[in-house]
N, C-alpha and C positions, 0 to 999 in steps of 0.2 A: 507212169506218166512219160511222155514223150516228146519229142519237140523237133520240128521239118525243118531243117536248116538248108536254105539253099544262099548260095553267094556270101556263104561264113554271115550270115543274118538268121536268126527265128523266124521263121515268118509265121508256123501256126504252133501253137501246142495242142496235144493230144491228150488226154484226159483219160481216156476208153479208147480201146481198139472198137476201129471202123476200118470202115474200106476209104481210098482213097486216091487222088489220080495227081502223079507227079510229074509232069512233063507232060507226052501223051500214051504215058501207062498209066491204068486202072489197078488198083493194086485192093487185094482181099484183107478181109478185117483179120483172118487168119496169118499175114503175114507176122502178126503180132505174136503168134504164140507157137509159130512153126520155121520162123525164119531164128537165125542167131545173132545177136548183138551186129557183129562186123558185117552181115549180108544186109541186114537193115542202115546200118549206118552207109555203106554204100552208095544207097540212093537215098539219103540225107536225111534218115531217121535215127536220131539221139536217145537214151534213156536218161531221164533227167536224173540227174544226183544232187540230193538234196541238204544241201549244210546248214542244222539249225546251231551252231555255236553260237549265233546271235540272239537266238530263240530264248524268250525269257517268260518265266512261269507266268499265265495269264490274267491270274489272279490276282495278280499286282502288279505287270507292266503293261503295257501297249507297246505292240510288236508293229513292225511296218507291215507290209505289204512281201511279199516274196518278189524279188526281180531276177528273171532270166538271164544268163548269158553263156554265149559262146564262145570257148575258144580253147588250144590247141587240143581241138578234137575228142572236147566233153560239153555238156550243158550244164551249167550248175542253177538249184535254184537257192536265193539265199536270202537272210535277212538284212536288212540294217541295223542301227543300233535301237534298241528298245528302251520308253522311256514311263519311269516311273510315274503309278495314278496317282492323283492328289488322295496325299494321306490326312489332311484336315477336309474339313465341308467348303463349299466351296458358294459362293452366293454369288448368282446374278444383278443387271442392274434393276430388274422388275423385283428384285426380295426372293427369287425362287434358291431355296437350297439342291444342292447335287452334293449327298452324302459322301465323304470321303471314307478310304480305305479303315481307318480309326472306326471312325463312326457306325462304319459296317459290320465291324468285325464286333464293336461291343454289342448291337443290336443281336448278334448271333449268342452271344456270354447273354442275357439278360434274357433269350427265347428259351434258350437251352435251360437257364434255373430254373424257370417258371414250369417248363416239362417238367422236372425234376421235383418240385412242387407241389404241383397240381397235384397227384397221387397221396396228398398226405393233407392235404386242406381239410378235409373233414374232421382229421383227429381237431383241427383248431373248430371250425365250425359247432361242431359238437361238446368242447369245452366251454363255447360262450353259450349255449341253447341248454346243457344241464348241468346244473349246478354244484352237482356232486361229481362229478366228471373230471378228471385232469389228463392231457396230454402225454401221453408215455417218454418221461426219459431220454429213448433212445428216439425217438421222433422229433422231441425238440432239439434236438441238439445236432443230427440230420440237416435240420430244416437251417440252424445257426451256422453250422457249415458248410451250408449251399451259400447261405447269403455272402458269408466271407469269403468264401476263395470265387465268388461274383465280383465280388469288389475288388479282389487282388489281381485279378484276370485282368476287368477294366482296366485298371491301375498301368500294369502292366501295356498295357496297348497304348496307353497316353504318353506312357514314360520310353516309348520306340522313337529314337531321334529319328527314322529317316524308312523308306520302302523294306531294306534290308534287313533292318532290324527286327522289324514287325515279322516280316516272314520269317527271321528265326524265331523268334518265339512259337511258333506251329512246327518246327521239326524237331522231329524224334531221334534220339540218337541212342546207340546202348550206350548201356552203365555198367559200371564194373562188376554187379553181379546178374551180367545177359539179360536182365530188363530192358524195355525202351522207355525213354523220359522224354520228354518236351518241354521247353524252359516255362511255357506259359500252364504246367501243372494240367489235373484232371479233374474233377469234380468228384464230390467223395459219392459212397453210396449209402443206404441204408442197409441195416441192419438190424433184426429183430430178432 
């Protein structure tokens, strides 16, 4: 990306090399990939440099807008401060809910067991339909630890005092022996 700086002002930004007419020269789109930094800058084209240090993971803040600016003989483009989404639901005055970050995340814990699940409903189906029938063992007990570490997840999400919180629980970090962990655990698997 680029940006036409005439009279230490932006006037346009460049997105894509085009052609383009500054003054009363016509200039080829090709200037973009054959001219060098300093010949372009010359006749007041910038490469913008972009500082996300404001930039914050999307999934849980709202980031501004990017704003341009010129000066001593760079563009930057950059954020402002980014601000955390509402982590509880959030009701309007008509009664509409706008799920918060909480709310979303356990909606995700509660889709994921039910996958997790589904695959194994039958052994129970088939236990109420034949009467000689029981459930294997190793499937119940699958199924017992899907539902509890559902609920400690939850738990867990509720118990996130603040944006910050909540998104550590989702990072991974190593452990002392080269594994990666996540404070918010995994879901077990089966085994037969």
């Amino acid at each position: 990306m680029w940006a036409l700086v005439e009279d230490n002002e932006i006037t346009k930004l460049i997105n894509k090399p085009k052609g383009l007419v500054i003054g009363d020269t016509r200039h080829s789109r090709k200037i973009f990939q054959l001219w060098t930094n300093e010949e372009r800058e010359a006749i007041g084209i910038y490469e913008v440099v972009f500082d996300n240090s404001n930039k914050k993971d999307e999934a849980y803040y709202n980031n501004t807008n990017q704003s341009f600016d010129y000066a001593d003989g760079e563009v930057t483009a950059s954020y402002g401060n980014a601000t955390p989404q509402e982590l509880d639901d959030v009701t309007d005055e008509d009664d509409n809910v706008t799920k918060g970050l909480k709310s979303q995340k356990k909606d995700i814990i509660k889709q994921q067991a039910s996958g997790l699940l589904a695959p194994t409903d039958w052994y129970v189906l088939k236990a109420i339909d034949v009467e000689d029938y029981s459930v294997p063992s190793a499937v119940s007990t699958f199924r017992t630890n899907v539902r509890t570490r559902s609920n400690e997840m939850e738990t867990a999400i509720d118990n996130a005092s603040d944006v910050d919180a909540l998104k550590a629980l989702y990072e991974y970090t190593e452990q002392a022996d080269g594994s990666f962990a996540r404070p918010l655990g995994e879901f077990p698997t089966l085994e037969i």
